[in-house]
DRENDO-1510 file (C-alpha; in Angstrom, 1 decimal, always signed):
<recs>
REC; n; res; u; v; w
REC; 1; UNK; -111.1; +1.3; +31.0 .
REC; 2; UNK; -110.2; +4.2; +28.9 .
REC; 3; UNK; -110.5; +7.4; +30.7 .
REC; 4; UNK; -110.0; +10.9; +28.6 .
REC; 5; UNK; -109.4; +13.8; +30.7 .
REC; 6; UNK; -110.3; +17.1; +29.3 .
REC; 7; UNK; -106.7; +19.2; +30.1 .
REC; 8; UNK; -106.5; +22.1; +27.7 .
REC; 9; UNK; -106.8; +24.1; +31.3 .
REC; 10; UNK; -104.0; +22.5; +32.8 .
REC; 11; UNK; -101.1; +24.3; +35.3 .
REC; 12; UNK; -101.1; +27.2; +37.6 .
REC; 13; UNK; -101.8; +29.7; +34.9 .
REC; 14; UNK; -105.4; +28.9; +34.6 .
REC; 15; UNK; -106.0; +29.7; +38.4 .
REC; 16; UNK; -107.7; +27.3; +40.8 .
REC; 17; UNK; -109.1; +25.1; +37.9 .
REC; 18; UNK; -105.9; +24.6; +36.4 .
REC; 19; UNK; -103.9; +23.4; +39.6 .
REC; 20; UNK; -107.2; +21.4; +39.8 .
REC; 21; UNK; -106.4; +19.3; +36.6 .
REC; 22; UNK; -102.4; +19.2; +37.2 .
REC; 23; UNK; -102.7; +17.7; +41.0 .
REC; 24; UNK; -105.8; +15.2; +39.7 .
REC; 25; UNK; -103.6; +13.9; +36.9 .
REC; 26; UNK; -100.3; +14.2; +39.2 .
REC; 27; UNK; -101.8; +12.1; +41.6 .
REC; 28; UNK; -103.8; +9.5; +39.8 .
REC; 29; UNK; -100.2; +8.6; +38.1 .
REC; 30; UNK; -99.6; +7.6; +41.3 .
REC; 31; UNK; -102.1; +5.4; +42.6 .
REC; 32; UNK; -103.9; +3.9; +39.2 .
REC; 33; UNK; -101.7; +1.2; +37.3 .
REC; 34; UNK; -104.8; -0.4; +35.4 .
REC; 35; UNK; -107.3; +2.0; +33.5 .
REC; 36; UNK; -105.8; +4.0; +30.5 .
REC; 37; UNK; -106.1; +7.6; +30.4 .
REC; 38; UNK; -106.1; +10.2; +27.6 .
REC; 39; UNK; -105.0; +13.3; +28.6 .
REC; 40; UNK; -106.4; +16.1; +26.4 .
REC; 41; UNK; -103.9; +19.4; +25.9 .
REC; 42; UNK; -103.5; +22.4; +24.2 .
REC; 43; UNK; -100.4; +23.3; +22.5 .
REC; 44; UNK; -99.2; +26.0; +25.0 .
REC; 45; UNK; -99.2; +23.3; +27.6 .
REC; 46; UNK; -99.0; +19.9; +26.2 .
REC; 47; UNK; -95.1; +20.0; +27.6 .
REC; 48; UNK; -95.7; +21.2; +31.0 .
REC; 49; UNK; -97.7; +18.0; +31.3 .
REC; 50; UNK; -95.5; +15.5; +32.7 .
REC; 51; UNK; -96.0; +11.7; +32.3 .
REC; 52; UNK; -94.7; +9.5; +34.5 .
REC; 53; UNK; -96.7; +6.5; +34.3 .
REC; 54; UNK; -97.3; +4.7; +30.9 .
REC; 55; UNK; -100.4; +4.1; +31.5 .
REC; 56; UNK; -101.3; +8.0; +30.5 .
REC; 57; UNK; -101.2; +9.3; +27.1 .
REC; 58; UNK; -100.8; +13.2; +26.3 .
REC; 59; UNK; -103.4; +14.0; +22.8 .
REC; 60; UNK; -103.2; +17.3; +21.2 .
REC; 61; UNK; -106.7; +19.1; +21.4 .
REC; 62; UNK; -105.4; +22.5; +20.4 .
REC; 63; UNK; -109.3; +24.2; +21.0 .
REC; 64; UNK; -109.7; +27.5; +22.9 .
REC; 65; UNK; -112.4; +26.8; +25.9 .
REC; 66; UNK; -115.7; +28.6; +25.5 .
REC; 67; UNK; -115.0; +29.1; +22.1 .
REC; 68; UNK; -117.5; +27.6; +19.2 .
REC; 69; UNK; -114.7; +25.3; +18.1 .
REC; 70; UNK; -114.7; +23.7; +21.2 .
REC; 71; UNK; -118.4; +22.8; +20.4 .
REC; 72; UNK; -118.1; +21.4; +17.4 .
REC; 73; UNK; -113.9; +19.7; +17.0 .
REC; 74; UNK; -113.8; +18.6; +20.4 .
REC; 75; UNK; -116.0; +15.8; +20.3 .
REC; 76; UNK; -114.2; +14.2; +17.4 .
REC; 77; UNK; -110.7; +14.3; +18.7 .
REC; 78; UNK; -111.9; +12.3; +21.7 .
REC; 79; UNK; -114.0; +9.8; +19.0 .
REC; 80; UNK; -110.7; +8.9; +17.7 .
REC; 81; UNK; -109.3; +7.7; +21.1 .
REC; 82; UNK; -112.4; +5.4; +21.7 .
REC; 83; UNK; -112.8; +6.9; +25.0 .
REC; 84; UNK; -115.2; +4.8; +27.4 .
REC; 85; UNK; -115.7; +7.7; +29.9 .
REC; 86; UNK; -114.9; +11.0; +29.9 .
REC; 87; UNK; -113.6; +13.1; +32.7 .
REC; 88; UNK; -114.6; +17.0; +32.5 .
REC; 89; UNK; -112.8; +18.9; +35.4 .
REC; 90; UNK; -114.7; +22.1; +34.3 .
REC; 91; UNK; -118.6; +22.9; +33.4 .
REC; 92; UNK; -117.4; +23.6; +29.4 .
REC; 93; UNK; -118.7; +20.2; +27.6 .
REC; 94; UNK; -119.5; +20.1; +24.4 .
REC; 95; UNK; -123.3; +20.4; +24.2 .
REC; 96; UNK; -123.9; +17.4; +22.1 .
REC; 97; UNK; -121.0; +15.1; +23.7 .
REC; 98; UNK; -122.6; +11.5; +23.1 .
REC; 99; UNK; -120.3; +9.4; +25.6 .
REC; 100; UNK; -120.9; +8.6; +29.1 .
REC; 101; UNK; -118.5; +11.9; +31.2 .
REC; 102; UNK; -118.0; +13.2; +35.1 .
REC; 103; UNK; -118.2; +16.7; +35.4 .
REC; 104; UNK; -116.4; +18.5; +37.7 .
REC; 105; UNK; -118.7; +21.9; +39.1 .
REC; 106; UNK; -116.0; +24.5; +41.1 .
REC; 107; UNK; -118.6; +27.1; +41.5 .
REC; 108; UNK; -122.0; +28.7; +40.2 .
REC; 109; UNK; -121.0; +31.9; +40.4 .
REC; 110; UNK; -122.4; +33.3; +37.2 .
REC; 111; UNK; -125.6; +32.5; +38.8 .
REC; 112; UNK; -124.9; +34.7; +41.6 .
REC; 113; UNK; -123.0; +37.5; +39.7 .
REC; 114; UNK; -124.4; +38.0; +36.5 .
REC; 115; UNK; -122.9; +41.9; +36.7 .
REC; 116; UNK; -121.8; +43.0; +33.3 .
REC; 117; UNK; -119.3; +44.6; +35.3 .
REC; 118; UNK; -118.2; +41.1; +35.4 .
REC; 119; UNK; -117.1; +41.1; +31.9 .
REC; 120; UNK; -115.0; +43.3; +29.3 .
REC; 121; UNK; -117.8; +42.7; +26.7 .
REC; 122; UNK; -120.8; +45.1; +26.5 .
REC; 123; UNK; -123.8; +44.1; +27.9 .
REC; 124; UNK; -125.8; +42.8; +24.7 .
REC; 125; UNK; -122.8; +40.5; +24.3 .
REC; 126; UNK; -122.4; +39.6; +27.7 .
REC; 127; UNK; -126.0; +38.9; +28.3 .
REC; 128; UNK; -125.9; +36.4; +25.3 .
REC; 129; UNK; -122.6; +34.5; +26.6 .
REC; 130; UNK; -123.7; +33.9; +29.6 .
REC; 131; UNK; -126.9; +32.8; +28.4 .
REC; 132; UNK; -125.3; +30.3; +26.6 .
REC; 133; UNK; -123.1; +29.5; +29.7 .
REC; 134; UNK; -125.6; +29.0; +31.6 .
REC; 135; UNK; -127.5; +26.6; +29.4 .
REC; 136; UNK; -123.8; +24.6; +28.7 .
REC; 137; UNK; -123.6; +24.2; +32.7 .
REC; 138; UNK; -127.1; +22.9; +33.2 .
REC; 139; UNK; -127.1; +20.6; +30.4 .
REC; 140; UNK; -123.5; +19.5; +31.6 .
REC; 141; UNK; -124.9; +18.8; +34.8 .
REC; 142; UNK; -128.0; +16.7; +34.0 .
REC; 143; UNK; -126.8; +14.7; +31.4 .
REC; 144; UNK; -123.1; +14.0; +33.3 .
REC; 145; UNK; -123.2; +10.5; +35.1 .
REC; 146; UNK; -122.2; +11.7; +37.9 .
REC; 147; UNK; -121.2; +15.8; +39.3 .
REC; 148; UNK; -118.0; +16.7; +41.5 .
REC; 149; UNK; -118.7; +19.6; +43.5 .
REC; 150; UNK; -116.0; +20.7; +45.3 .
REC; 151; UNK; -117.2; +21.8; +48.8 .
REC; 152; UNK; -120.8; +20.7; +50.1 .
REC; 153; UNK; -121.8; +24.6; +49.8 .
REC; 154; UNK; -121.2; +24.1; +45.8 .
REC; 155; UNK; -123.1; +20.9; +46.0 .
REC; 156; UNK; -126.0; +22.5; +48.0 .
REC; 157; UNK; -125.9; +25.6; +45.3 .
REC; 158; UNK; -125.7; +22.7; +42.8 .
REC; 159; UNK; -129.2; +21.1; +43.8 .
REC; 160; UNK; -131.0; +24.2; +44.8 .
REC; 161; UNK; -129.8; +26.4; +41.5 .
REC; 162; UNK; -129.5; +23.3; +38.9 .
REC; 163; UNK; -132.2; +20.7; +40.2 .
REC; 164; UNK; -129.6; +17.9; +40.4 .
REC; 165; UNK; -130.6; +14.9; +42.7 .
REC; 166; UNK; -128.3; +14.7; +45.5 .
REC; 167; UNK; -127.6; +11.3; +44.7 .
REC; 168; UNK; -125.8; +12.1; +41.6 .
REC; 169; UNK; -123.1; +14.7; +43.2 .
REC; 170; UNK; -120.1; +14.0; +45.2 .
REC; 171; UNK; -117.8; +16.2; +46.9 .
REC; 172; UNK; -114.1; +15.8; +47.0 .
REC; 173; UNK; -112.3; +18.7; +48.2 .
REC; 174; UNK; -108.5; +19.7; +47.2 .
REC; 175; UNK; -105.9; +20.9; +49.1 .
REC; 176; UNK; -102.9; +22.9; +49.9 .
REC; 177; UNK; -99.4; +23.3; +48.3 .
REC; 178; UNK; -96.9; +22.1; +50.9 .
REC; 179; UNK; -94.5; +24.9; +51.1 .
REC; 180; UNK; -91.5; +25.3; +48.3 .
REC; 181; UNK; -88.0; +26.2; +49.9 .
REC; 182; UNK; -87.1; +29.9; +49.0 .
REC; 183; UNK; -85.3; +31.3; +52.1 .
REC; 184; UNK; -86.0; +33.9; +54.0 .
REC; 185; UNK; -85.6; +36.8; +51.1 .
REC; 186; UNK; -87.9; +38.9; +50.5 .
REC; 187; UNK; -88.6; +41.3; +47.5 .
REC; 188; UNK; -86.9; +44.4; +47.7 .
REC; 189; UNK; -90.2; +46.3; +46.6 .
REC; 190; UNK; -92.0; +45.3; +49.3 .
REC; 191; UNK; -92.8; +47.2; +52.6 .
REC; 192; UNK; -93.3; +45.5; +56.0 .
REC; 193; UNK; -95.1; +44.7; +58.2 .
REC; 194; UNK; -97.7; +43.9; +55.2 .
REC; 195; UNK; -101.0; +42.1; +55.0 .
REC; 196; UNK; -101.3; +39.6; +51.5 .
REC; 197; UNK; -104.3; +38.6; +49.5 .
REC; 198; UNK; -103.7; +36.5; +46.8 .
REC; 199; UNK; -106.2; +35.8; +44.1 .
REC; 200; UNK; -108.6; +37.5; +41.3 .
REC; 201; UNK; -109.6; +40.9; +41.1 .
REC; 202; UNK; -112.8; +39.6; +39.6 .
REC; 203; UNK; -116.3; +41.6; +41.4 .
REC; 204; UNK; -117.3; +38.9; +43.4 .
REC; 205; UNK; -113.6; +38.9; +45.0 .
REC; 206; UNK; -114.6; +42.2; +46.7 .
REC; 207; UNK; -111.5; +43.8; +46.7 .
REC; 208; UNK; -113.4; +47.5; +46.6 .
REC; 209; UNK; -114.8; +46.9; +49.5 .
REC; 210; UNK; -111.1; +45.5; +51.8 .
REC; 211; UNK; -109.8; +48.8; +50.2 .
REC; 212; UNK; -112.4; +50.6; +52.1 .
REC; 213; UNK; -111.8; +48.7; +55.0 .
REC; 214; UNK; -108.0; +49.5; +54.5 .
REC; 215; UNK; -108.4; +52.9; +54.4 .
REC; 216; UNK; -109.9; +52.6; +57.9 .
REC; 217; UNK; -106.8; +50.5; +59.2 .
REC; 218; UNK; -104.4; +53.4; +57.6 .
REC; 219; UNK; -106.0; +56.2; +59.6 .
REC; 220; UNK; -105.2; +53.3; +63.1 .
REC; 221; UNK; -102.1; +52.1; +62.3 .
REC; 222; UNK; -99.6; +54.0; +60.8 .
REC; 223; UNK; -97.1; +50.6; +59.5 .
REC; 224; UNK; -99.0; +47.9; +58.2 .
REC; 225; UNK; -99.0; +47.9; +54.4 .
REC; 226; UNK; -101.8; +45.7; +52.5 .
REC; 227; UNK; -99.8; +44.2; +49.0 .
REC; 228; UNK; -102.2; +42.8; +46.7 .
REC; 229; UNK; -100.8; +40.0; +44.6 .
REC; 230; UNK; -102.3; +38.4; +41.2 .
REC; 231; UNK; -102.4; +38.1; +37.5 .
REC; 232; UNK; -102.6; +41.5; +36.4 .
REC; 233; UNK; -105.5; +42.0; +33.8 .
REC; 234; UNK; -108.4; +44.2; +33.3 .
REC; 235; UNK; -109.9; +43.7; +36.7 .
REC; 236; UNK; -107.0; +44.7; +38.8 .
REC; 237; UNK; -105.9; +48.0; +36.3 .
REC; 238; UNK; -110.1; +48.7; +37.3 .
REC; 239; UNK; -108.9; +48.3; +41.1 .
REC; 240; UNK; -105.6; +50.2; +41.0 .
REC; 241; UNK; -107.1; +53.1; +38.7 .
REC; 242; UNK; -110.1; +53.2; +41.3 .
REC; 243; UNK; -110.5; +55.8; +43.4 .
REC; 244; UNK; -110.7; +53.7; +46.7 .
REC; 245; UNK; -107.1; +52.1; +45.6 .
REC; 246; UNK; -105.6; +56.1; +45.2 .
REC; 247; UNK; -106.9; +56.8; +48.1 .
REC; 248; UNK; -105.0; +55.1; +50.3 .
REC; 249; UNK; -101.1; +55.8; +51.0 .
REC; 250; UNK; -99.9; +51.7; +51.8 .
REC; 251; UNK; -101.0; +49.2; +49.1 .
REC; 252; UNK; -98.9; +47.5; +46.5 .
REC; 253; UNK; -99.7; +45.4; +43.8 .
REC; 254; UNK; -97.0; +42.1; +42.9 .
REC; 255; UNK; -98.1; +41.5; +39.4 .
REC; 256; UNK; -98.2; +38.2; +37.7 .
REC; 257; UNK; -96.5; +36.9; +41.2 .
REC; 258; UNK; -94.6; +33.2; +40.2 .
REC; 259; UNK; -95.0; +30.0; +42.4 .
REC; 260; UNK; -91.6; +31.4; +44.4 .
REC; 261; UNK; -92.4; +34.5; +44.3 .
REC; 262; UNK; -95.8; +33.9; +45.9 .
REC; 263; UNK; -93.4; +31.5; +48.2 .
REC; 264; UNK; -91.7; +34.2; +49.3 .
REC; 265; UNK; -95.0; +36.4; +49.7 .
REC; 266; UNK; -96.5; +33.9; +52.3 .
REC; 267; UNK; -94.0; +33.4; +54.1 .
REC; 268; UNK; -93.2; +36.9; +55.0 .
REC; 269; UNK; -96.9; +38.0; +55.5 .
REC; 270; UNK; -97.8; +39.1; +58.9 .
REC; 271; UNK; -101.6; +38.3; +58.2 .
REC; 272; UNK; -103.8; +37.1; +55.4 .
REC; 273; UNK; -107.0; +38.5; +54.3 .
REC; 274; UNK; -110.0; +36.6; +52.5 .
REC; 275; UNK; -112.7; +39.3; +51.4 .
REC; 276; UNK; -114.4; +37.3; +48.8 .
REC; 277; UNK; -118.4; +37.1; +48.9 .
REC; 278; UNK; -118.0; +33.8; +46.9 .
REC; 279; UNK; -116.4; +30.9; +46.6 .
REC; 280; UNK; -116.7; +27.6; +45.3 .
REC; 281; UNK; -113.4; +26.4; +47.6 .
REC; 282; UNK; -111.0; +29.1; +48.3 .
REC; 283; UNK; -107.4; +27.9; +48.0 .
REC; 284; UNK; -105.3; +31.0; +48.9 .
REC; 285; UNK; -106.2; +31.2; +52.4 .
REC; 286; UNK; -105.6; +27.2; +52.9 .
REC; 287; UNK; -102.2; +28.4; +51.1 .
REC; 288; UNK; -101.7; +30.7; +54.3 .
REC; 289; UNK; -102.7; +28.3; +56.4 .
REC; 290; UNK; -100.7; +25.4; +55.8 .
REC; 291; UNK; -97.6; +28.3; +55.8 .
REC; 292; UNK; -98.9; +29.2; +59.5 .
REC; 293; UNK; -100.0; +32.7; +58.6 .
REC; 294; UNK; -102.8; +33.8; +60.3 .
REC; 295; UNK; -105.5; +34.2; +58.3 .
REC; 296; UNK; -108.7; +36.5; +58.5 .
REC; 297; UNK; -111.5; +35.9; +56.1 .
REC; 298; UNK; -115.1; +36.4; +54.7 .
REC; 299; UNK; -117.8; +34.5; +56.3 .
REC; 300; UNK; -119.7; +33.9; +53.2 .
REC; 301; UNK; -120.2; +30.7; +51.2 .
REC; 302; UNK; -118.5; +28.0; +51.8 .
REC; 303; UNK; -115.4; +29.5; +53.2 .
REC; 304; UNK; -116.4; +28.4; +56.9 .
REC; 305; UNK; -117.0; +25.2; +56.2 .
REC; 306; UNK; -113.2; +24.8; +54.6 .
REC; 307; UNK; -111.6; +26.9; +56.9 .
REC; 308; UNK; -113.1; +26.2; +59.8 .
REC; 309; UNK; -111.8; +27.4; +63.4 .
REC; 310; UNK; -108.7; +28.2; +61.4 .
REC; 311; UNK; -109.1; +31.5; +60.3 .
REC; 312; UNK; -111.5; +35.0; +62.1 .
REC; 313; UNK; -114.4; +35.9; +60.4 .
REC; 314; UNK; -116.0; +39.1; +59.5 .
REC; 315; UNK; -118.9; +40.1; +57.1 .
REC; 316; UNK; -117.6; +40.9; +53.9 .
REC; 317; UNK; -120.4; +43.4; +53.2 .
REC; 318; UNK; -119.1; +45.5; +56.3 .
REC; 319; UNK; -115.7; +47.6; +55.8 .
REC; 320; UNK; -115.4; +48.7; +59.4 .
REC; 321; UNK; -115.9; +44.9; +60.7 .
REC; 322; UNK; -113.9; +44.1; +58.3 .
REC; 323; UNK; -111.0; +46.4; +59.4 .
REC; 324; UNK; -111.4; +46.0; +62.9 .
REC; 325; UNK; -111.2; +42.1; +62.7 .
REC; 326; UNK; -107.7; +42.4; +60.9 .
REC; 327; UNK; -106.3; +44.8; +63.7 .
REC; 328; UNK; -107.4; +42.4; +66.1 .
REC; 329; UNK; -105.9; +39.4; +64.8 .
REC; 330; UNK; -102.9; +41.4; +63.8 .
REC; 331; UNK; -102.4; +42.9; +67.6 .
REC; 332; UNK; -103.3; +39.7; +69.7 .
REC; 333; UNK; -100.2; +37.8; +69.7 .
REC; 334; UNK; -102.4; +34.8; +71.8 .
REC; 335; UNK; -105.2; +35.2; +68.9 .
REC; 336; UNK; -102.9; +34.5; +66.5 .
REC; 337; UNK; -101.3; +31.5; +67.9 .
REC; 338; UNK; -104.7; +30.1; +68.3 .
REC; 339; UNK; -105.6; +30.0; +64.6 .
REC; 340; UNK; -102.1; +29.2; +63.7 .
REC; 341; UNK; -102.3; +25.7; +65.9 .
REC; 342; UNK; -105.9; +25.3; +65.0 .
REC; 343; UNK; -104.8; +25.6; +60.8 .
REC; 344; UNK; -102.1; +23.2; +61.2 .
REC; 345; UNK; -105.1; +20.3; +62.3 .
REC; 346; UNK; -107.1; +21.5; +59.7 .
REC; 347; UNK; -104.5; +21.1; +56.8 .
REC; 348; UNK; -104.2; +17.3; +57.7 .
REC; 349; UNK; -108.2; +16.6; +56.7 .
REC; 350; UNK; -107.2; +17.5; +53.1 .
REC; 351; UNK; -105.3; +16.0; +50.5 .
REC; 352; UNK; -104.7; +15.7; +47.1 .
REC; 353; UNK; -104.1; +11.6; +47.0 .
REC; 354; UNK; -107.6; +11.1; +48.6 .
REC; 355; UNK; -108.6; +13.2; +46.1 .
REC; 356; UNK; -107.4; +11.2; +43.1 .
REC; 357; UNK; -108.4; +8.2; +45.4 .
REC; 358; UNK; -112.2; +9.3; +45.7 .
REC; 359; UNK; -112.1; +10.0; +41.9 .
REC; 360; UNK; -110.7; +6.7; +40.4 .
REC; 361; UNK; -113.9; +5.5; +43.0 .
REC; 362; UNK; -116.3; +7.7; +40.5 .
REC; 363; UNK; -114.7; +6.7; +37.4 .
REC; 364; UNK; -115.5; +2.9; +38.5 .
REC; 365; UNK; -119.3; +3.7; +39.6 .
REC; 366; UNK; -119.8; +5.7; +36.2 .
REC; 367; UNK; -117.3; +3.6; +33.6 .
</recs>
């Protein structure tokens, strides 16, 4: 069978979607030696996609997602490949894609955040884009042959928001990054002891709301430092020009942080926080995890059901449970070695080759 793969979102730059696509095609290079696959790129990372099965073809599809152009050229390049099923890995199809495709669905949060604080656009514009967002998921989703969701929260929120028949989504969840070897250097800018959070600075990531809580730990504990670690765009200069990050005296920000030096981040951390109030999956904390950081963490969406026993929860609307749940895990030495042993059971239920595995599966049922 020829399988295209839409990759223009490929690699760690494109967040959790992007390490998404380059673990999927990683690992089905591994385990599938009889379908074809297409692998659709965009210029700025047609080389970082490494073939290593001949099988697996790299095509140029040189289209910015969400763009108009990506509506209307998209289609064709994958015509010309004669493509028997198509694999989308995010909710951006083309809205008059004829062929038989899988969608992947990582989250529905513009259905729970549709904040124009959300956005850099005004709100007209905004309003209209995620209109048409909206109707490009839905549609997606009812005429895919079959819907990933990647936790069963997502696929619940899938089927409650979209009206998709349960039958038609399956859940396959990713997994951690095993650890890279960097040493035991640490960046010279950074203070310890130190709390991490690692991710977005979008709204739904609540970062306003852990600097409340940290200006409640400052005014207990006089050493711990919170650092703050992410692509630096216009949601994080809104969080460091805020007044809740000016506020308080200890909190740094590691901008555009790379795969060692995010290395070297986890493994130093005393503790990591989670303050997100949604989530289709939530890697970062899984990251801490499988490094045996303890890890403390919202209790909202579908981060209990990935994390599991392996991390303390606290209500994500509440600043002062939120601060006195990190103290606690950060002073109780027996705490902490209880959701340290606990995380390393839990990183064995996930994996990226059952993954790939539980996809190939889908591609069959759907080819």
């Amino acid at each position: 069978m020829k399988i295209g793969i839409d990759a223009r979102m490929h690699g760690p730059n494109q967040g959790g979607i992007g390490r998404y696509i380059e673990q999927l095609i990683k690992h089905l290079q591994q385990i599938d030696q009889n379908n074809q696959y297409f692998l659709f790129l965009r210029q700025a990372n047609f080389n970082d996609c490494e073939i290593t099965n001949p099988n697996f073809k790299k095509v140029l599809a040189d289209i910015p997602w969400y763009s108009l152009k990506e509506q209307t050229s998209l289609t064709k390049i994958i015509k010309k490949e004669k493509i028997e099923l198509m694999h989308f890995p995010h909710w951006n199809v083309p809205l008059f894609y004829p062929g038989k495709f899988i969608v992947t669905i990582h989250d529905l949060i513009m259905y729970h955040f549709p904040r124009t604080e959300a956005s850099t656009h005004g709100p007209i514009m905004y309003w209209l884009k995620d209109q048409m967002h909206r109707l490009i998921l839905s549609s997606a989703a009812r005429r895919a042959d079959h819907v990933i969701a990647t936790s069963e929260f997502t696929k619940q929120d899938i089927i409650k928001e979209l009206k998709i028949n349960s039958e038609k989504i399956t859940t396959t969840y990713q997994a951690p990054f095993s650890p890279t070897e960097v040493g035991t250097s640490l960046l010279e800018t950074i203070k310890t002891p130190y709390i991490l959070y690692v991710g977005t600075a979008y709204p739904h990531k609540n970062l306003t709301e852990l600097l409340c809580a940290w200006k409640k730990i400052e005014e207990r504990n006089d050493q711990l430092n919170l650092v703050l670690a992410g692509r630096e765009n216009f949601f994080y200069k809104k969080i460091i020009n805020s007044p809740e990050f000016k506020t308080c005296s200890r909190v740094q920000f590691v901008s555009n942080p790379s795969d060692t030096t995010l290395e070297i981040l986890y493994k130093n951390a005393n503790t990591f926080v989670f303050p997100s109030l949604y989530e289709g999956f939530g890697l970062p904390p899984l990251e801490a995890i499988l490094r045996q950081i303890p890890v403390v963490s919202s209790n909202a969406s579908c981060l209990p059901e990935i994390l599991q026993n392996a991390a303390w929860y606290f209500d994500p609307t509440n600043a002062e449970d939120m601060a006195r749940k990190i103290l606690m895990v950060h002073d109780n030495i027996a705490l902490r070695q209880t959701l340290v042993q606990a995380g390393l059971e839990l990183v064995k239920k996930y994996s990226w080759h059952t993954l790939a595995s539980q996809t190939i599966q889908l591609y069959k049922k759907s080819g």
